[in-house]
N, C-alpha and C positions, 0 to 999 in steps of 0.2 A: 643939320650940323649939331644945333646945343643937342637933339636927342640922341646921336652917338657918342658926344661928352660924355652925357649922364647913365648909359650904359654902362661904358666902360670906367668912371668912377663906380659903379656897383658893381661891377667885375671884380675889380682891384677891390673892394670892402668886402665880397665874398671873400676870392680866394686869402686874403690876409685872416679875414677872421679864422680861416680852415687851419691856416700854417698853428696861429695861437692855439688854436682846441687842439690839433695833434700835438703839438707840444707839451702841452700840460697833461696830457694822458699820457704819453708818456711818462713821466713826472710822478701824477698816480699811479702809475702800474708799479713804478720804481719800489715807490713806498709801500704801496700793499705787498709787494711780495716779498721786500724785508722784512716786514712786518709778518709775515707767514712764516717765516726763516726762524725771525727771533722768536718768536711763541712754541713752534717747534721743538728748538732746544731748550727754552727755560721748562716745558710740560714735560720734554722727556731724556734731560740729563742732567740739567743741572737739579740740585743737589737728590742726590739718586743714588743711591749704594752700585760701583760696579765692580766686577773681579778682573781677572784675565785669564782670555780663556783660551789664546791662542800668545805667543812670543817667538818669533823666527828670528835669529840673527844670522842671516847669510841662509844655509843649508841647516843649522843649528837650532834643536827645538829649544827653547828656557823657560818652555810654559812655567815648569816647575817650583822654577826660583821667584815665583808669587803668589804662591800656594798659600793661603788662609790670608792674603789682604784685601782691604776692600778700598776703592777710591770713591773720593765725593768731592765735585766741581762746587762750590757758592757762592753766589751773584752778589758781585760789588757794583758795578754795572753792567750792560748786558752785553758785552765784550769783555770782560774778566773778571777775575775773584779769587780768591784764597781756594785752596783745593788741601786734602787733607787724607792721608792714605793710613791705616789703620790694619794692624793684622792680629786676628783672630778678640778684635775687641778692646787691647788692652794699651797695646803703642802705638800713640799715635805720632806721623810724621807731617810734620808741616810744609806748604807749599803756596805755589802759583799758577793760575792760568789764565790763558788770553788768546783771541780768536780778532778773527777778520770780520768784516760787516757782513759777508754774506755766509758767515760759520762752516767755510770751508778747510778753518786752518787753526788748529786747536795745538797751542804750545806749552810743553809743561813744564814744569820749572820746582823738582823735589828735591831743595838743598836745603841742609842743615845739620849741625856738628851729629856726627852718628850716624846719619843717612847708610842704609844698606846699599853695597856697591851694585846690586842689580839694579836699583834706581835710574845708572847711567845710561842703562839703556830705555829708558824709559823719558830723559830730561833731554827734549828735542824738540823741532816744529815737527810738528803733523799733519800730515791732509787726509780728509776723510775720503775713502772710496766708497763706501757704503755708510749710511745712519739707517739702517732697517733696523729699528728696536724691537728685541732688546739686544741684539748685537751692533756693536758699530766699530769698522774696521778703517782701520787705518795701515798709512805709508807714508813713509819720512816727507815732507814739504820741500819741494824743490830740488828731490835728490833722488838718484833710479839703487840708488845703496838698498841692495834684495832684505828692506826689515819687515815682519808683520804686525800688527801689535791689531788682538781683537778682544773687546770687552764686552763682559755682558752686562747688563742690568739686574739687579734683582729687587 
């Protein structure tokens, strides 16, 4: 009899020990692949010259009406930061941006007195369908509204 206690006390301190280890691997996996996410986007968007190289609104191409500007995200922390859109060098327009923990959701935010009215289609949440650099495409966040919006890197 005491030597089937003391089995099944070391039954129960295995399997309890197994529950804690899977747990906390989980936990690390969590974190390392944040961690792979955030490094990701800081090496290859944030602060990064991009254009536009595609703009759909509905059936309607507007690549056009972003023709010589450049955008650049910069890390306040590593879910948002001032972003600043600049065309052809000289004007610069000031902003905002801000993303989700797992940088699926990149929202921009380009107001200020003078802002060119193309901007408004531009100042929305966004989710990324693709980040293959150096293009990364996007579609409005939470909404099936037919927009494209693709930028490139340079």
């Amino acid at each position: 009899m005491p030597a089937l206690f003391y089995k099944t006390r070391y039954i129960i301190a295995v399997l309890l020990s197994i529950l804690l280890l899977a747990g906390s691997c989980k936990k690390a996996q969590e974190d390392f692949t944040e961690d792979i996410l955030q490094q990701y986007f800081e090496q290859n968007i944030l602060n990064r010259d991009f254009s536009v190289k595609l703009a759909t609104d509905d059936t309607t191409d507007i690549t056009s009406q972003f023709d010589g500007y450049y955008f650049r995200l910069l890390k306040n922390t590593n879910y948002d930061g001032p972003m600043t859109a600049s065309k052809n060098g000289t004007v610069i327009y000031n902003g905002t941006w801000t993303s989700n923990e797992d940088f699926g959701k990149l929202v921009i935010n380009i107001t200020q007195p003078n802002t060119p009215p193309e901007f408004v289609f531009l100042n929305r949440a966004w989710r990324f369908t693709e980040k293959a650099i150096p293009v990364m495409k996007l579609a409005p966040y939470g909404s099936s509204t037919p927009l494209v919006l693709h930028m490139e890197r340079h």
